[in-house]
KEKE-3310 file (N, C-alpha, C; in steps of 0.2 Angstrom, whole numbers, plus 5000, padded with zeros to 4 digits):
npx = (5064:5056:5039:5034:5025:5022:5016:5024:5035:5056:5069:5084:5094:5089:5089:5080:5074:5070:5052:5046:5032:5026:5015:5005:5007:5015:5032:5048:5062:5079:5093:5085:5081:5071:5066:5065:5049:5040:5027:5020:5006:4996:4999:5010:5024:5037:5053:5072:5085:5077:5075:5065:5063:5061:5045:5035:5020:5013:5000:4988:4994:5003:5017:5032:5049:5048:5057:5059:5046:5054:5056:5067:5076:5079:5079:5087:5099:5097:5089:5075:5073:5065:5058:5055:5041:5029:5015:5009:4995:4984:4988:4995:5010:5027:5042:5058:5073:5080:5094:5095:5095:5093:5097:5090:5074:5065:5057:5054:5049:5035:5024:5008:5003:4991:4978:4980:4991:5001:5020:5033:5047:5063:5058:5055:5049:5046:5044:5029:5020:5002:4996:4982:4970:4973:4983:4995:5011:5024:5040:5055:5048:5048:5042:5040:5041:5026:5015:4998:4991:4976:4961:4966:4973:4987:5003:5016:5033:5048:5043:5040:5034:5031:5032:5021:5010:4993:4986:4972:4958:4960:4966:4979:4996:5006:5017:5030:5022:5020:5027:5016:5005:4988:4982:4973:4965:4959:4963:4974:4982:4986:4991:4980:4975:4982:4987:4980:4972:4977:4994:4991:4984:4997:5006:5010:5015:5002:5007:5017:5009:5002:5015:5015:5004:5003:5014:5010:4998:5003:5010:5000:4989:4992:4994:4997:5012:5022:5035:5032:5043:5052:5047:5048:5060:5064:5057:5064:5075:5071:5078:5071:5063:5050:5055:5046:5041:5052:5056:5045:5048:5062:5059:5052:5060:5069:5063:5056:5070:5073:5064:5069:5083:5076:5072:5084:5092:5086:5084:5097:5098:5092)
npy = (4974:4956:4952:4935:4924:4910:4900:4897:4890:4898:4893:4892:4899:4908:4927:4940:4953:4973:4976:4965:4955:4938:4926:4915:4897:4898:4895:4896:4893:4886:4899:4907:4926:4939:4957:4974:4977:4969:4958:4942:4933:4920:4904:4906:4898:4901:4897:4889:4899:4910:4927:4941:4958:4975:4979:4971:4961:4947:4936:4922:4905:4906:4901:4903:4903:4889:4874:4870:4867:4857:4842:4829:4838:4840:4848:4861:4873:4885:4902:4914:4930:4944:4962:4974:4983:4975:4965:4950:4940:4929:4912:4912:4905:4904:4902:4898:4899:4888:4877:4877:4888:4905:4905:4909:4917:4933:4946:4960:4977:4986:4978:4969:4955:4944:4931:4912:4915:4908:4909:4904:4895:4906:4917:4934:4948:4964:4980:4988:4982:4972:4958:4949:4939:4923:4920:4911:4909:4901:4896:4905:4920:4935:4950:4967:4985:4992:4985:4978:4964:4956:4943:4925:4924:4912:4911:4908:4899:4908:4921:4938:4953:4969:4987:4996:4987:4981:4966:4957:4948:4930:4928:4918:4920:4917:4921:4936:4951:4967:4983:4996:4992:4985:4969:4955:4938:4924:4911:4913:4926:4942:4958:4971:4986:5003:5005:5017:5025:5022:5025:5040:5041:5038:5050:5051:5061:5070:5069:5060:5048:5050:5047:5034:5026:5028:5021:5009:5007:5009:4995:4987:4990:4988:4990:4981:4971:4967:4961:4961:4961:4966:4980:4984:4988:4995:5007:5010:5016:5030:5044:5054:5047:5046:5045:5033:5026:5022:5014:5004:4998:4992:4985:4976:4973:4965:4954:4949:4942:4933:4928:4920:4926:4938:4938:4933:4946:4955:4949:4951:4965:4967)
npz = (5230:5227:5225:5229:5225:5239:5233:5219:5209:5210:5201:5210:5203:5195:5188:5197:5193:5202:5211:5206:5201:5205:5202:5210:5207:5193:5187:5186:5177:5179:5178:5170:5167:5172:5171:5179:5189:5181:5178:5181:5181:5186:5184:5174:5163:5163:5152:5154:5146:5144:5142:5151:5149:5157:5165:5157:5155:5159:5156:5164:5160:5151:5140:5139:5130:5130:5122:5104:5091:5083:5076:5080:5087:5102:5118:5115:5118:5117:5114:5123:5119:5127:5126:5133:5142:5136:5130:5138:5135:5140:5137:5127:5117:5116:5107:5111:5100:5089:5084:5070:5066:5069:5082:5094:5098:5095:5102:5103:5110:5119:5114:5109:5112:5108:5116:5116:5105:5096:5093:5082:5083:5080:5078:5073:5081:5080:5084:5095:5087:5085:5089:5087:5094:5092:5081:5073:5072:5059:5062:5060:5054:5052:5057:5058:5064:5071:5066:5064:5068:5064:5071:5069:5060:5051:5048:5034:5035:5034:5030:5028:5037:5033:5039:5044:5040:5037:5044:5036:5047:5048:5039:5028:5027:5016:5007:5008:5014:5011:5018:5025:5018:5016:5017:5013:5016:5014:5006:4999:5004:5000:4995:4997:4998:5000:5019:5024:5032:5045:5042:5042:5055:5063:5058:5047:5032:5021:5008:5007:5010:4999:4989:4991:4988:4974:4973:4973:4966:4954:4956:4959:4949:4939:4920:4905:4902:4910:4920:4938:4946:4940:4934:4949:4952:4942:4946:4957:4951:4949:4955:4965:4970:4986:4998:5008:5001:4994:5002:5003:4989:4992:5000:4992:4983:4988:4993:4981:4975:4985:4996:5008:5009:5013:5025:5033:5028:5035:5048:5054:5057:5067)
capx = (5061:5052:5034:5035:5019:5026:5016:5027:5043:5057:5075:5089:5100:5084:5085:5072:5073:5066:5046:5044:5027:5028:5009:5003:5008:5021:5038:5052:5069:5085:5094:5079:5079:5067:5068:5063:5043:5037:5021:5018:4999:4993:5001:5015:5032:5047:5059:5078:5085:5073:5077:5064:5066:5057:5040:5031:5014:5013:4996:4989:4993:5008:5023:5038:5054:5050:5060:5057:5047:5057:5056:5074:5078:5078:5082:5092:5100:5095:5087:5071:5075:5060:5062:5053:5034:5025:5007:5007:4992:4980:4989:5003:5018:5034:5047:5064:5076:5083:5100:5097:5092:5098:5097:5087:5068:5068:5052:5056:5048:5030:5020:5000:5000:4984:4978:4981:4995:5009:5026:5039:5055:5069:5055:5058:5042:5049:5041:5025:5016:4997:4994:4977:4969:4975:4988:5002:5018:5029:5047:5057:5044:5048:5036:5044:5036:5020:5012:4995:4987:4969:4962:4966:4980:4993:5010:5020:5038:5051:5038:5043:5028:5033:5031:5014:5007:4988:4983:4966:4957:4960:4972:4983:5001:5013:5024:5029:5018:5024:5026:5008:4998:4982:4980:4971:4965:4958:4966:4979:4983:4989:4990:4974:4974:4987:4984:4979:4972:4983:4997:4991:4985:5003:5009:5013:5011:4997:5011:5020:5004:5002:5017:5015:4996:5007:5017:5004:4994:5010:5011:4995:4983:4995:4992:5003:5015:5029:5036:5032:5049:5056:5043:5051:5067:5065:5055:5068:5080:5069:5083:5068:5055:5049:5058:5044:5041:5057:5056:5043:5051:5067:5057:5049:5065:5074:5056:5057:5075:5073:5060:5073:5086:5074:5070:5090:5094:5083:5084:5104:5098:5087)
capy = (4967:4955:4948:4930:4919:4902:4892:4898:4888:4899:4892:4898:4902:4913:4935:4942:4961:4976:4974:4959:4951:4929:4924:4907:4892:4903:4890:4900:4887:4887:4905:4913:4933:4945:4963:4974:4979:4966:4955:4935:4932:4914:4898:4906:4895:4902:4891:4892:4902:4917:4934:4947:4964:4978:4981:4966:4959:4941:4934:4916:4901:4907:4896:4905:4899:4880:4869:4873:4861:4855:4835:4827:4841:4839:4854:4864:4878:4890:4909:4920:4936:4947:4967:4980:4983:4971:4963:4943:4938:4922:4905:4911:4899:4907:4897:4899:4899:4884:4876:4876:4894:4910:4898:4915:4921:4941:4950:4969:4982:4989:4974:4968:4949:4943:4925:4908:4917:4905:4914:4900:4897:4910:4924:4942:4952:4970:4985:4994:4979:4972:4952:4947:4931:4916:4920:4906:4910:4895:4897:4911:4924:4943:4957:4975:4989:4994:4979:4975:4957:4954:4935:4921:4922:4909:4914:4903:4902:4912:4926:4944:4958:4975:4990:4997:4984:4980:4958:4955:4942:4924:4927:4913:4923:4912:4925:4942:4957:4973:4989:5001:4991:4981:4963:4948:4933:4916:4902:4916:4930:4948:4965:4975:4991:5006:5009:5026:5029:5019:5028:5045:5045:5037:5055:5051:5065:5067:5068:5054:5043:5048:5042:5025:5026:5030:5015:5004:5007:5002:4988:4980:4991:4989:4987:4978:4963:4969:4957:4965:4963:4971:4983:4985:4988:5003:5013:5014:5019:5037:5045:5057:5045:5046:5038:5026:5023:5018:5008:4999:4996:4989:4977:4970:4969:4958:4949:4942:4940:4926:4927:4918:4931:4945:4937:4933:4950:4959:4948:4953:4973:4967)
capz = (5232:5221:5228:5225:5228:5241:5228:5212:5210:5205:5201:5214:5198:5188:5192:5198:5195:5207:5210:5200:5206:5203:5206:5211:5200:5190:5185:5182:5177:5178:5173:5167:5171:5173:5174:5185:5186:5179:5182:5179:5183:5189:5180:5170:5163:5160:5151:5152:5141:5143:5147:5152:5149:5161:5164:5155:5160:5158:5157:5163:5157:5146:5140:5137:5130:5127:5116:5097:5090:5078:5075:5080:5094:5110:5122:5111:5121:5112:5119:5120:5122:5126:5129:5139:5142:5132:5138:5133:5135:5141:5135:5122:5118:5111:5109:5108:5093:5086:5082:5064:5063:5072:5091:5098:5097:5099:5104:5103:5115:5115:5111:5112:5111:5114:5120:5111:5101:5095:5090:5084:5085:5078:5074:5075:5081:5080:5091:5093:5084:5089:5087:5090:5098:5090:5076:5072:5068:5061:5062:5056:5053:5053:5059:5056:5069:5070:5061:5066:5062:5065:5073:5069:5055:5049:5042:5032:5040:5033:5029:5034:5035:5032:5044:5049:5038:5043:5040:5038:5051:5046:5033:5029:5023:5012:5005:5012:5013:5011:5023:5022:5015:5021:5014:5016:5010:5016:5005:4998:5007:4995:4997:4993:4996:5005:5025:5024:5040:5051:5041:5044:5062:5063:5058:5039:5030:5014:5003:5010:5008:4991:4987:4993:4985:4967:4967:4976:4959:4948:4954:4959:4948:4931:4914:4903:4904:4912:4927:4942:4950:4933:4937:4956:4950:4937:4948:4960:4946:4951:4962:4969:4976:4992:5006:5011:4993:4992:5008:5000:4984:4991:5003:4989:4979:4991:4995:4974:4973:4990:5004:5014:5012:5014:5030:5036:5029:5041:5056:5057:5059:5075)
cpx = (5056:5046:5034:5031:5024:5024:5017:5032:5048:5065:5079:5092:5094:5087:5082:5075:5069:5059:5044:5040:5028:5020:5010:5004:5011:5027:5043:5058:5072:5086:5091:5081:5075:5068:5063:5055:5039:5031:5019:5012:5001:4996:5006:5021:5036:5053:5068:5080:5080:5075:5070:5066:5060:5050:5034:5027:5013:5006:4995:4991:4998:5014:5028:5045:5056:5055:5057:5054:5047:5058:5067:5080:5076:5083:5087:5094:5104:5090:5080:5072:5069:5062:5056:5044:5029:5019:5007:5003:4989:4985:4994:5008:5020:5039:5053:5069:5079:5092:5100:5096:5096:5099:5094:5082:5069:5060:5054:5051:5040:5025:5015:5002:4992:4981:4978:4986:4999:5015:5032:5045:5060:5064:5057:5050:5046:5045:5036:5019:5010:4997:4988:4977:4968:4978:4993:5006:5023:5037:5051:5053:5047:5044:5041:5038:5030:5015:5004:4991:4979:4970:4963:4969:4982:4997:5014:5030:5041:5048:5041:5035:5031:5031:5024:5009:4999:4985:4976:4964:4957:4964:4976:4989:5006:5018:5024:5026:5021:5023:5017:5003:4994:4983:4977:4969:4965:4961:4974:4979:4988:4988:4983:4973:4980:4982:4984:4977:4975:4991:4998:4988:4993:5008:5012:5011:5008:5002:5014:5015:5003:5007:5018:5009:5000:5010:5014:5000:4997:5009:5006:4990:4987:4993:4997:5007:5021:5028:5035:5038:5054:5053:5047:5057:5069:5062:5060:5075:5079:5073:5078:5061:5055:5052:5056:5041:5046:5060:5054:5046:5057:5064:5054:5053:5071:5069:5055:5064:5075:5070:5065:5079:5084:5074:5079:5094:5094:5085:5091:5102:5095:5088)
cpy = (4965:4951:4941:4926:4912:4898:4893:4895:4892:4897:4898:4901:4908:4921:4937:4950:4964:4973:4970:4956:4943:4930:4917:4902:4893:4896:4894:4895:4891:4894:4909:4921:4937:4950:4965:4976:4973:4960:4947:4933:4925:4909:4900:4900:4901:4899:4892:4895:4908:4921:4941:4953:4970:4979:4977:4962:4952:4936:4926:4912:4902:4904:4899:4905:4892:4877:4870:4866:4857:4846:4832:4831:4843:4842:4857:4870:4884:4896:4912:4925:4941:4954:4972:4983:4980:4969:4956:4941:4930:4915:4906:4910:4904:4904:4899:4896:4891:4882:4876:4883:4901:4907:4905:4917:4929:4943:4955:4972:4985:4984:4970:4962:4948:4934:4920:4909:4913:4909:4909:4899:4901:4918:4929:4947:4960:4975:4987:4988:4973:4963:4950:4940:4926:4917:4915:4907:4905:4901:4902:4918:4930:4947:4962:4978:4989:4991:4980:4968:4957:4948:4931:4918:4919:4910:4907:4904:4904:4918:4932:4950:4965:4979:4994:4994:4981:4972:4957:4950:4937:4923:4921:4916:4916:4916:4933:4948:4964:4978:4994:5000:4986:4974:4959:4944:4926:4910:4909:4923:4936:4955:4971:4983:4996:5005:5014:5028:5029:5024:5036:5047:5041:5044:5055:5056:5065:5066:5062:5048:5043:5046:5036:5023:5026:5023:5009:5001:5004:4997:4985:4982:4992:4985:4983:4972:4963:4964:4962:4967:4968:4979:4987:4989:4994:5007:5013:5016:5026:5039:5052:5054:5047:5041:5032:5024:5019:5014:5002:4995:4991:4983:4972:4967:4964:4952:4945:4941:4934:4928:4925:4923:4938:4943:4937:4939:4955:4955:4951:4961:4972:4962)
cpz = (5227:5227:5223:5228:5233:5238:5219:5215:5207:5207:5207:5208:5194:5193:5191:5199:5202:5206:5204:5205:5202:5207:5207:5205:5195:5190:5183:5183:5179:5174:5169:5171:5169:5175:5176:5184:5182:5182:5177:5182:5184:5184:5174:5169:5158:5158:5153:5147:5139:5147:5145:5152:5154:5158:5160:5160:5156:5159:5159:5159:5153:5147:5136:5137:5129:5122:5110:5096:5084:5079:5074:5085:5098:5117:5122:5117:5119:5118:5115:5121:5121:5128:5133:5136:5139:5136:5133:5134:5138:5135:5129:5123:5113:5113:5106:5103:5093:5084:5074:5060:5066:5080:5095:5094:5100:5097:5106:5109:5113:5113:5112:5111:5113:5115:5113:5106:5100:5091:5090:5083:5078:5074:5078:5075:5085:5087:5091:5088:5091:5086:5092:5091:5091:5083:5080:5069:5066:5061:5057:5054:5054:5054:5060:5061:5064:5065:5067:5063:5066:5067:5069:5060:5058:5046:5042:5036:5033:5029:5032:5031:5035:5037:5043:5040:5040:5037:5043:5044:5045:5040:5033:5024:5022:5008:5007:5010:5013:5016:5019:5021:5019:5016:5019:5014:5016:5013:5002:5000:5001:4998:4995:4993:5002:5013:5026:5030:5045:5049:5044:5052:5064:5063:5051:5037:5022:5008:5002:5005:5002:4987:4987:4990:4974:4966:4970:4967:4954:4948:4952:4955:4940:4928:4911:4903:4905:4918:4933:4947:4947:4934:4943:4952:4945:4939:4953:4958:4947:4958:4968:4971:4983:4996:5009:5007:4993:4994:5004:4994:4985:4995:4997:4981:4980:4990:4986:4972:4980:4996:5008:5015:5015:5022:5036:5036:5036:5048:5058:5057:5065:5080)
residu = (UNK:UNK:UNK:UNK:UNK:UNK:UNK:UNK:UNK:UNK:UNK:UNK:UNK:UNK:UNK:UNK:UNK:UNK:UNK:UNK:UNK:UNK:UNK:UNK:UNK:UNK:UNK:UNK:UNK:UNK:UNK:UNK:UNK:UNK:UNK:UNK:UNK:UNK:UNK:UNK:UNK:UNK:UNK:UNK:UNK:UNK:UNK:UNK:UNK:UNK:UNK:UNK:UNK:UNK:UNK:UNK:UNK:UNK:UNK:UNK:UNK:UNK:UNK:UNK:UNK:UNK:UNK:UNK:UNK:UNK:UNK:UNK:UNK:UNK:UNK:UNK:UNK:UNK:UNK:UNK:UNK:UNK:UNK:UNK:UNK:UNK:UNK:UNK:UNK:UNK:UNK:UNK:UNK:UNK:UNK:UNK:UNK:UNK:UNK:UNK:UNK:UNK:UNK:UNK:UNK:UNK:UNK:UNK:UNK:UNK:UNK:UNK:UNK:UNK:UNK:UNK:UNK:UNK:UNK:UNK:UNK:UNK:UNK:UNK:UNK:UNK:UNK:UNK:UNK:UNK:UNK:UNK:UNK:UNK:UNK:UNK:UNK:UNK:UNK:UNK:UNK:UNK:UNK:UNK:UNK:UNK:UNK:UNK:UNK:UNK:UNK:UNK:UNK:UNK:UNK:UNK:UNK:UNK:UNK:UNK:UNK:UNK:UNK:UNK:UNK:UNK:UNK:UNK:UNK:UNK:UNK:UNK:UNK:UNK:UNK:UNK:UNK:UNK:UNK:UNK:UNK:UNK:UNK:UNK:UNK:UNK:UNK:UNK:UNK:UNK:UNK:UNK:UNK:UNK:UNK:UNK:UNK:UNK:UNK:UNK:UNK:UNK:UNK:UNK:UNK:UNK:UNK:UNK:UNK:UNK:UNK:UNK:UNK:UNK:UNK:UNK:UNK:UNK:UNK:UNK:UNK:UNK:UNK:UNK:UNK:UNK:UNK:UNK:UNK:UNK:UNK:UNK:UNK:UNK:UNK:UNK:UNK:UNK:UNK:UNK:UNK:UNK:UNK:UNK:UNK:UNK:UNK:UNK:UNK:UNK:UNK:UNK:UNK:UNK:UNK:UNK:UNK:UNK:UNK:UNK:UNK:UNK:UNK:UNK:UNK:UNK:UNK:UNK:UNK:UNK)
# end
């Protein structure tokens, strides 16, 4: 049975999973579902087109699902699809996907939003990642796990961040960052140094890191006047690198042959 406040409205058509609580002032549309366990605090919306996944905590004042907003369309019906235990925070809008893009936002499992956070349409926020208060996401965006961004970043759309990448506060990203590493950057955002401790209380092991610390330095610590993508592209000619060496290497040889395909590559695996 779901507790459902009498001053929430919630569509006859939306489902309400097992102990799913609806506070006060909650809106939940048309065909919306929510699974079971889950908790929508005080002045939530739920748009059409959103699906809940179990276990998610829904804080005030959050608007989930809206309309993209895309100049010249008007209530695309298009989907968010959110997944299982996430915590969204005070006042975050995520809006679902577009008709001129994948027509579906996907929020993965495992995820800290935290207040004032915008997420917009057709982005891909993977699992196990932390977004502090007041990051903006334009459209298209990819976050790979175990990201964490600091306050009060801006990513350019079609951007994709690599996996337990760590974004300074107030960064403003305009082209994709790589797995591992830390960057940051107030008018341009870049890669500065490996994530070595996030890495290793993660369970990476020292050798591991050391190889990401090896070709970290290739790139962004070389000498000479080699292109850096030419660069990319002959160290992974090394049939014995490290695995998440060679992780990074191949993100960041889709990421210079087309950001927009790095970005449509990856969202078809998630």
């Amino acid at each position: 049975m779901a507790n459902i406040s009498p001053a929430a409205h919630v569509s006859e058509t939306a489902v309400i999973g097992d102990n799913v609580t609806i506070a006060p002032g909650c809106i939940i549309q048309d065909g919306v579902t929510i699974g079971d366990n889950c908790e929508l605090r005080n002045n939530v919306l739920v748009c059409s087109g959103t699906t809940l996944g179990k276990g998610n905590r829904v804080f005030s004042g959050a608007v989930l699902g809206e309309e993209p907003q895309n100049v010249g369309e008007v209530n695309p019906d298009t989907k968010l699809q959110i997944g299982d235990n996430n915590v969204l925070r005070e006042y975050i809008t995520i809006h679902r996907g577009s008709p001129g893009g994948s027509g579906v936002t996907k929020i993965g499992d495992n995820n800290f939003i935290m207040a004032y956070t915008h997420i917009g349409h057709d982005c891909i926020i993977c699992n196990n990642v932390v977004i502090t208060n007041g990051c903006q996401l334009s459209g298209h965006v990819l976050v790979e796990d175990n990201v964490w961004m600091a306050g009060i970043c801006a990513f350019h759309q079609f951007t994709s961040i690599g996996k337990y990448a760590y974004i300074a506060g107030g960064a403003h990203v305009s082209q994709d960052m790589p797995p591992f590493l830390k960057a940051s950057g107030i008018t341009r955002c870049g890669p500065k140094c490996v994530n070595t401790v996030g890495l290793l209380r993660a369970g990476f092991s020292k050798e591991s890191v050391r190889a990401i610390k090896d070709v970290f330095g290739a790139l962004y610590r070389r000498k000479g006047s080699m292109a850096i993508d030419k660069l990319v592209n002959e160290m992974l000619a090394n049939d014995q690198l490290d695995e998440n060496a060679r992780y990074m290497l191949e993100f960041l040889a889709k990421s210079y042959s087309s950001p927009r395909n790095r970005y449509r590559e990856l969202s078809r695996k998630h």
